[in-house]
N, C-alpha and C positions, 0 to 999 in steps of 0.2 A: 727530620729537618731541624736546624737550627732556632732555638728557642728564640724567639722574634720580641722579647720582653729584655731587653738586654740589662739588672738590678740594684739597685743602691738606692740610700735614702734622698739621692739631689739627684735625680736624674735630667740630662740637660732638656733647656727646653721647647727643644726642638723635638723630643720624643714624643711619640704619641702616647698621650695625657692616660686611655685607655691601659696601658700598660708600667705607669709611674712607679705604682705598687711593687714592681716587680722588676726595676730595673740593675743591672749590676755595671751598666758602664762609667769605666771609672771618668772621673770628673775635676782631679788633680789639675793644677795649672802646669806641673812638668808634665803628665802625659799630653794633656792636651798640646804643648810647646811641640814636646817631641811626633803625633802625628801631624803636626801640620805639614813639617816640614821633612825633607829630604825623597822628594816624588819627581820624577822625570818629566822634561817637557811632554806633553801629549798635542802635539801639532791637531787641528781640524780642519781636515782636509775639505772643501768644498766638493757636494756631489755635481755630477752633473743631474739636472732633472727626470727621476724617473718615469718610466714609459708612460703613465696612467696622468700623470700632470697637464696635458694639454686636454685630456678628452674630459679630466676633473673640471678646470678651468671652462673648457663649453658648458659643460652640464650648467657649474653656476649660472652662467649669463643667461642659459635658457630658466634658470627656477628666479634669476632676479626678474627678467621680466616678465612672469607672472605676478610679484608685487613689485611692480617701477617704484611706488614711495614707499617701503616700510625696508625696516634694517631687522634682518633676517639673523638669527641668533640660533646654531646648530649643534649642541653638545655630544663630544665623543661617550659621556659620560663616565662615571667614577666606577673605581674596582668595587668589586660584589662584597660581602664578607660571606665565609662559607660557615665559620664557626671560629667566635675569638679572632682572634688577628690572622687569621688563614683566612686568603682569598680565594676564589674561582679563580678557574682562569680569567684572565682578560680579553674580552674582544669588543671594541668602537663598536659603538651605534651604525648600524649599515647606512642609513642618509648622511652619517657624518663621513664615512671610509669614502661613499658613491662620490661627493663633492670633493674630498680632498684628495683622495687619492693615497691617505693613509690606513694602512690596514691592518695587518696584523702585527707592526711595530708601533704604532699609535700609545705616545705618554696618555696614560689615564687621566682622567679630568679636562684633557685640552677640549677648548671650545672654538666654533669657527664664528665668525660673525660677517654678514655677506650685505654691502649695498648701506643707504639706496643711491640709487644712479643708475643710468644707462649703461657704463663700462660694467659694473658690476665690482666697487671696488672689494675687495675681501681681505681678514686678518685672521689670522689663525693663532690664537693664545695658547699657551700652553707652561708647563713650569719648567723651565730647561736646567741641564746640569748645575749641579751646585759649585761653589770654587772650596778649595781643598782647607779652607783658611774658617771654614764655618763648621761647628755642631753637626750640622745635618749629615754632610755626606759618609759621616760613621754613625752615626746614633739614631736618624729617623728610620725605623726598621720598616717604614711604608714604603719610602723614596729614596733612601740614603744611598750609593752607591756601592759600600759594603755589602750591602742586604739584597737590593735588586739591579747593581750593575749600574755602570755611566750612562745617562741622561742625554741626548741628543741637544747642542746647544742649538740657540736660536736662528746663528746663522746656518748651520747644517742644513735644519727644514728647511728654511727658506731658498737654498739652495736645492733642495732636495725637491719640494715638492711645488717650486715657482710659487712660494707664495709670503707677502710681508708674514712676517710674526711678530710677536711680544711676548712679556712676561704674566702670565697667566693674573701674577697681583695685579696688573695694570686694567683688570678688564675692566670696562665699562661702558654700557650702551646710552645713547638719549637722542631723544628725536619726535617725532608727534606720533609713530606709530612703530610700535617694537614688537614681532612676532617670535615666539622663542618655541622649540618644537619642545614641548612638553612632555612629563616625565622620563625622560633621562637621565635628568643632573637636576637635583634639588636646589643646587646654589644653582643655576643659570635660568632654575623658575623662577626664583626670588628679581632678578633685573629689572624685570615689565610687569603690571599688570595682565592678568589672565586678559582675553583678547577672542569673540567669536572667529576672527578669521584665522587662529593659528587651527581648526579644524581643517580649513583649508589647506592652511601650509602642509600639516600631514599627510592630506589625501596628495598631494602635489611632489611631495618630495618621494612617493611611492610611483606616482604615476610616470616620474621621470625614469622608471628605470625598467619601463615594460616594451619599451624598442634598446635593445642592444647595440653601444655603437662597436665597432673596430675593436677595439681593446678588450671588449670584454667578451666578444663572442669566441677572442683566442684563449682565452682563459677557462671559456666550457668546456673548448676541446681539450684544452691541457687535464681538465680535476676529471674530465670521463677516457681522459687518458690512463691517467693514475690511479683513479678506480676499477676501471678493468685490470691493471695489475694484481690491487686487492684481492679482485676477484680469483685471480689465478693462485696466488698465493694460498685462500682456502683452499681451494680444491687441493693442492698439492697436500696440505696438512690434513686432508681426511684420516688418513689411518690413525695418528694422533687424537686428533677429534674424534672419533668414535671412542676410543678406546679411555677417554674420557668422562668419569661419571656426570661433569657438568660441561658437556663438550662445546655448550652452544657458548660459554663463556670464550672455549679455545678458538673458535670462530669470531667473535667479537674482537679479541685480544690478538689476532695474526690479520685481521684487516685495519684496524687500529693503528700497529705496527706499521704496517705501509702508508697509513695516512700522515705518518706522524715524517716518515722516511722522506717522502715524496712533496709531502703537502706541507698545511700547516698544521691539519688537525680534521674532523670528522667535522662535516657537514651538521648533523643530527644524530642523534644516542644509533647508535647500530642496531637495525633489528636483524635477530638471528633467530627465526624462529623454525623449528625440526618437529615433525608431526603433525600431533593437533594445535600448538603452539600459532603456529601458520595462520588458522582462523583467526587470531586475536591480534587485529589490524595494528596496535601499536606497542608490541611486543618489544618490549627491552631488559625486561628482568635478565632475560639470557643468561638460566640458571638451570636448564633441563639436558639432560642426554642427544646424543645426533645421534639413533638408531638406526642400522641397516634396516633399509627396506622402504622405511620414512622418506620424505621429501621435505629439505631444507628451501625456505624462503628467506633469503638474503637480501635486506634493504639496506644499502648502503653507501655514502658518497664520500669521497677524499674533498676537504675545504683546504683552495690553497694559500699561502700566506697573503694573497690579494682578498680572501676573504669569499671568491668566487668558487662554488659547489657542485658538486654532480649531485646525482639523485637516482639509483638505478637500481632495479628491483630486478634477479633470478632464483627461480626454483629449480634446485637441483636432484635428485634422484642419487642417496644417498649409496645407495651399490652399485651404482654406476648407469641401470638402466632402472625407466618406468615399469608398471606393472600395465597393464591396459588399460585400467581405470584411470590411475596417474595420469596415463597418456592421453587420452581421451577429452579429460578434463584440462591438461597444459593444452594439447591443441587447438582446443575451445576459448582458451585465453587468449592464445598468439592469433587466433584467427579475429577476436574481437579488436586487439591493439592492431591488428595490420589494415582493418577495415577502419578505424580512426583515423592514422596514419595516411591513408590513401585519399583522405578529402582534405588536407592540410593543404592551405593555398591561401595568398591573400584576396581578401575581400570576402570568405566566411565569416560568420561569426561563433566565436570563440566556443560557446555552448555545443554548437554542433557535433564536435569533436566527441562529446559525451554520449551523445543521441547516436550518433554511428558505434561504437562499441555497445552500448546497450542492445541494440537491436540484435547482434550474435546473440547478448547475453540470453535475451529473451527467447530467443531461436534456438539455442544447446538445450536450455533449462526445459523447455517447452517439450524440446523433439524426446528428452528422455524419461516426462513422465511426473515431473516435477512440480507442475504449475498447474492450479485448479481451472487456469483458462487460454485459449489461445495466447500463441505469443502477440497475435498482433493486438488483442484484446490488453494483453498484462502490461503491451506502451503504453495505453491509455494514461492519463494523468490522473486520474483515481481507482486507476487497479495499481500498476508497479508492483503485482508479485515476485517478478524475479528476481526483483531489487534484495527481497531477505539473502540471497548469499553473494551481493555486492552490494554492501551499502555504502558505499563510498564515490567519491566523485572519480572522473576521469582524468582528470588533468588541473595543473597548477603551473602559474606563472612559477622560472628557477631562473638563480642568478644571484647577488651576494646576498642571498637570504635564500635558503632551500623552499618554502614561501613562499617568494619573492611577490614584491606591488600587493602585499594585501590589503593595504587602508584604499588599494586604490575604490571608485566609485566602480557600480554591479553594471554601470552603461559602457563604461570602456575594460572591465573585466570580462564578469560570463558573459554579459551580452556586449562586449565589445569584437570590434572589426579585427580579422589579423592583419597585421602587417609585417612587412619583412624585417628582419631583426628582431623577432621575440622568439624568445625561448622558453619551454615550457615542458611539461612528461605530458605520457602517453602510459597509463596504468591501470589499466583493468584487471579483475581480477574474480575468481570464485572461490568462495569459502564457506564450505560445509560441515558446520560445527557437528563435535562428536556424540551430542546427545539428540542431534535435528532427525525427527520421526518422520520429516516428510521426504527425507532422502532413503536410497536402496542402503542396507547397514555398509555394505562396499566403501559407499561415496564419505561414510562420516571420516571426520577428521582429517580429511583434505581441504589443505589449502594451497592456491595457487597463486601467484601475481608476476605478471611480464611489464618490466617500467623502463621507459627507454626515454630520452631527452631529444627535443626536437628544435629544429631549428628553422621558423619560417624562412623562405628566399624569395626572391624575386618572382619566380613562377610557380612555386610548391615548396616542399619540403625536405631534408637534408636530417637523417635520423645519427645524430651526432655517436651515438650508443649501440652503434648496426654491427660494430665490430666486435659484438659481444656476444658469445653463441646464442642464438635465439628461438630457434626448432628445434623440437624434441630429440631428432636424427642427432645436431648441431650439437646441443647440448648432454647427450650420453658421448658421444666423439671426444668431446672435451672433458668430460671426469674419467674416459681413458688415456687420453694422453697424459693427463697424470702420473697416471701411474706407471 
């Protein structure tokens, strides 16, 4: 990449100070004369409002009146540093993306500032393009338009995403009560005084986004659309992938691809885990072999430029079929997720969902010898023996956070009510680490996980992810077609 330090002893002073030491651009009053000038009009077209703007727009007016008097302060927040003047990538603050409706093109640092009032009036600050006639737009290698490309102006957004803007210098909040969603953006903690109730604001700016409206429930189906591509793309690349000393890399790196093709980018690190790899729940190194005979567990979701995520977990049968243990142990999974699945409805509460898979759990683990006591016994709340090869929960709020609604509060979470419009996985799983003495030596180093995305409705449930092979038949069917 281009050296982001651009060196001379005057470098202008619009560079970042961090890199002064090092800069080479030149600073002549002819060059400077000669870039200002001779650049073609660049016309700005006004967008129409993208799709996500009216349902952003309600969201506000429902989180202002949760605070009718306080002036709500929402940072997209600032780019990361990864190492020196290399950033991360960039991605908004999800409650900022939820409200504005900017996502995966969101200028770094914009802040939204929301109320108070009835109407819910809102501003959306941010630093819009530079004009061609300043320093910056050659020399600031953070913003400058040489370095990371033209700047969306003010009126663009405004057009773009139906909302007033300003020049990010112009921010300034005052009022008797200023709530600012904290840690984000270091300048936009500085505004207010710290404040008990922005606790609040966080648990609230979570909790608005655990009913799905219209827009965003078409947007799950779109990234488990495009992840089941993903998916198909590995399988196609097995022979590669085997042949592979670190294959599970080549598996990471061909679902990547499709995210990157399709989407905007990957949900979460891609787990690709082949063997006993599998047992170790948050497997990302994916740095080991995909060995015939092994079972590949694939976690993985395509995030699309809305910032909205799949989340879909299969285990594959890397020569194409189970062995009988393999199979025994997948159909004990799928038959756990389909007994979850089958009680989705609203007017449950959310926990349930965990408590119906477990109960397989305890009932496979039990019937084959595994568990020092009744399965009905190991429900108990102080046995959970069968819980050692799933220690994991069942299910998670999904939506522009793979996560999704975590600061929400544990009454309208685990123990909250379903209602229609939440979506959420369905993820069970068994994993029998390969040195576990209390399994047959068969069972060691199998792991298994079936995760599928759910979507409450009106009378039950709608498994957004069904078209994804899912029984073991289903599933060897489809790593032949492959090939």
């Amino acid at each position: 990449m281009a050296d982001s330090t651009p060196v001379d002893t005057a470098a202008p002073a619009a560079t970042p100070s961090a890199t002064a030491n090092r800069s080479t651009t030149p600073t002549s009053d002819a060059f400077r004369e000669f870039i200002f000038g001779g650049w073609a009009d660049r016309p700005d077209v006004a967008p129409s409002p993208r799709a996500q703007a009216a349902f952003a727009a309600a969201r506000r007016l429902r989180l202002a009146a949760a605070f009718p008097t306080a002036t709500l302060v929402i940072p997209a927040g600032p780019a990361k540093v990864r190492s020196n003047d290399t950033d991360y990538p960039y991605r908004a603050h999800s409650a900022f993306s939820h409200l504005t409706g900017w996502a995966s093109d969101t200028v770094p640092g914009a802040v939204l500032v929301i109320g108070p009032g009835e109407d819910a009036p809102a501003t959306l600050f941010f630093t819009p393009t530079a004009g061609r006639d300043s320093d910056e737009f050659y020399a600031n290698a953070a913003i400058g338009e040489f370095w990371t490309g033209p700047r969306p102006s003010l009126a663009h957004v405004a057009a773009d995403l139906a909302l007033a803007t300003r020049p990010l210098a112009e921010l300034a909040v005052a009022g008797d009560e200023v709530l600012v969603l904290r840690g984000v953006d270091p300048a936009a903690d500085e505004l207010a005084s710290a404040s008990a109730a922005e606790a609040e604001l966080l648990r609230t700016v979570s909790e608005l986004r655990l009913v799905k409206d219209e827009y965003e429930i078409a947007e799950m189906r779109a990234a488990v659309e495009a992840t089941r591509t993903g998916f198909d793309d590995v399988i196609a690349d097995v022979p590669q992938i085997v042949a592979h000393p670190r294959g599970e890399r080549l598996v990471e790196g061909t679902f990547n691809r499709r995210a990157r093709a399709d989407g905007n980018t990957v949900g979460y690190d891609t787990i690709a885990a082949s063997g006993p790899h599998a047992c170790i729940l948050h497997w990302t190194r994916n740095d080991g072999p995909v060995v015939p005979g092994d079972l590949l567990l694939l976690d993985a979701g395509v995030e699309l430029d809305s910032l909205y995520t799949a989340d879909i977990t299969r285990t594959l049968p890397i020569s194409g079929t189970f062995t009988e243990v393999q199979r025994r142990v997948y159909e004990a999974v799928r038959e756990a997720a389909d007994a979850a699945f089958a009680i989705v409805r609203p007017g449950i509460r959310f926990r349930e969902v965990h408590a119906a898979a477990m109960k397989v759990i305890a009932a496979r683990t039990a019937e084959w010898g595994f568990l020092p006591v009744a399965a009905e016994e190991s429900l108990e709340p102080d046995a959970q023996f069968h819980r050692r090869y799933m220690v994991h929960g069942t299910s998670h709020h999904l939506g522009i956070d793979v996560h999704d609604c975590a600061q929400a509060r544990r009454e309208l979470y685990l123990d909250g009510v379903l209602e229609p419009g939440m979506v959420f996985t369905i993820e069970p799983g068994l994993y029998f680490q390969p040195d576990d003495l209390t399994v047959p030596e068969e069972y060691r180093g199998i792991g298994v996980r079936i995760e599928d995305d759910i979507l409450v409705t009106a009378d039950g449930a709608e498994n957004l992810s069904a078209g994804i092979p899912r029984t073991a038949d289903e599933v060897e069917e489809w790593m032949a077609s492959a090939r």
